[in-house]
N, C-alpha and C positions, 0 to 999 in steps of 0.2 A: 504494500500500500504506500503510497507516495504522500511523505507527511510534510514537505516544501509545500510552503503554497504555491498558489500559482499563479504569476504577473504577466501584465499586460500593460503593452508600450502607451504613453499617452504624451500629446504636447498641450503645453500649457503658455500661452502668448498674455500678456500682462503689461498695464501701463502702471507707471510707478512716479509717486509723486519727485524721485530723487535717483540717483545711482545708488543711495545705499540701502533700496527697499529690494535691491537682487538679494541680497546676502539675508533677508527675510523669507523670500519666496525659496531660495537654497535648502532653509533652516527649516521649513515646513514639510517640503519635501522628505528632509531625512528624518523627519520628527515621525511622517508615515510610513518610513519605514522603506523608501522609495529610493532608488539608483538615478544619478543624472547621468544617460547617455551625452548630449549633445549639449551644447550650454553655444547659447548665443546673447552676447552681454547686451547688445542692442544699442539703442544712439536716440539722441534727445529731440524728437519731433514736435511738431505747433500741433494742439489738436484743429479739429475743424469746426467744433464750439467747447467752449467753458464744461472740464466735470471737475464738480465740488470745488469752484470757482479756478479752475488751474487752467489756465489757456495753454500752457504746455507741458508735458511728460516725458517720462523716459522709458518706451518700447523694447521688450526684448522676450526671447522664450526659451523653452525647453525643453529637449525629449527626454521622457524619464519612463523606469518602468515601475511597474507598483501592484500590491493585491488589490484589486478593485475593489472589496469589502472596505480600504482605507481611504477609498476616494472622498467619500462623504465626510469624513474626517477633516482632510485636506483643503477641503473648498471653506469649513464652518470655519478652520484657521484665518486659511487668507482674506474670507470675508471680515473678521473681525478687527483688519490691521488700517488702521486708517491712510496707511501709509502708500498701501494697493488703493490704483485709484480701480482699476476695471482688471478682469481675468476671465480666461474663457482656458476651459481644461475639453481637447476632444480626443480619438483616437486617429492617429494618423493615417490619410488611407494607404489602401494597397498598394506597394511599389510594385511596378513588372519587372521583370529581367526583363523581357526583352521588347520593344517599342516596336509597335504596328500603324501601318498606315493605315487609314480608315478609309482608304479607295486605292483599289490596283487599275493600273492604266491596262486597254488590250492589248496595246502592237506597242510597241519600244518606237520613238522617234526616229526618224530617217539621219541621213549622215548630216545632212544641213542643218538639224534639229526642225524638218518638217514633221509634221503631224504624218502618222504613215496609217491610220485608223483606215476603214472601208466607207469610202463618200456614201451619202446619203443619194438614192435614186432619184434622177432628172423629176421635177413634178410632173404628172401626167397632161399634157396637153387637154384644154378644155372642148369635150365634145360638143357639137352638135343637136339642135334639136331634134332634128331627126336621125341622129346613130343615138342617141341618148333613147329616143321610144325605141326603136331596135332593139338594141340592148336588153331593153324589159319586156318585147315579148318575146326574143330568145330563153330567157329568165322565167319568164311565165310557162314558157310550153315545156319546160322540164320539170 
């Protein structure tokens, strides 16, 4: 029986009244009990309106992994710190190994780099009133 719990990766992106509300959001982290994969210390941006009167912050995030049972833990922490001005915790999504285009061309480009695709058929010449009734009682008599 596997008595490790069992973690799962999460990033958490956060505006911070200062640079030294990172070393709170750090401390919360390992408080849950949480590994920081990735740490991005982040840079001081103008918000695009006033929170809790601050017209600017300091942006940063980080991948960490953690028991999700301590997530709710984690969030009641940082909410309580005055210091956090906003936080948003999600699960990252799925990376591919390998990157697909989301449309195949038919035919590969000629040497010029002309389109070497099969043209579209000449439009059909506009018939006649009378081959146009023709037509439909050839149509009719089958």
């Amino acid at each position: 029986m596997d008595t490790e719990p069992r973690t799962k990766e999460y990033e958490i992106a956060f505006l911070l009244r200062d640079e030294k509300g990172l070393d709170l959001v750090r401390e919360a982290v390992r408080r849950g009990e949480g590994e920081i994969i990735l740490e991005n210390p982040g840079e001081r941006i103008t918000l695009a309106y006033k929170i809790e009167k601050e017209s600017a912050a300091h942006f940063g995030y980080f991948h960490f992994r953690m028991d999700p049972a301590r997530l709710a833990d984690l969030r009641r922490d940082l909410d309580a710190r005055s210091e956090i001005l906003r936080f948003l915790i999600i699960t990252p999504p799925f990376v591919k190994t390998k990157p697909r285009s989301p449309f195949k061309p038919k035919t590969a480009p000629g040497p010029e780099g002309e389109d070497r695709r099969p043209s579209a058929p000449p439009p059909a010449m506009p018939l006649s009133n009378e081959a146009l009734e023709k037509k439909i009682e050839e149509i009719l008599q089958q």
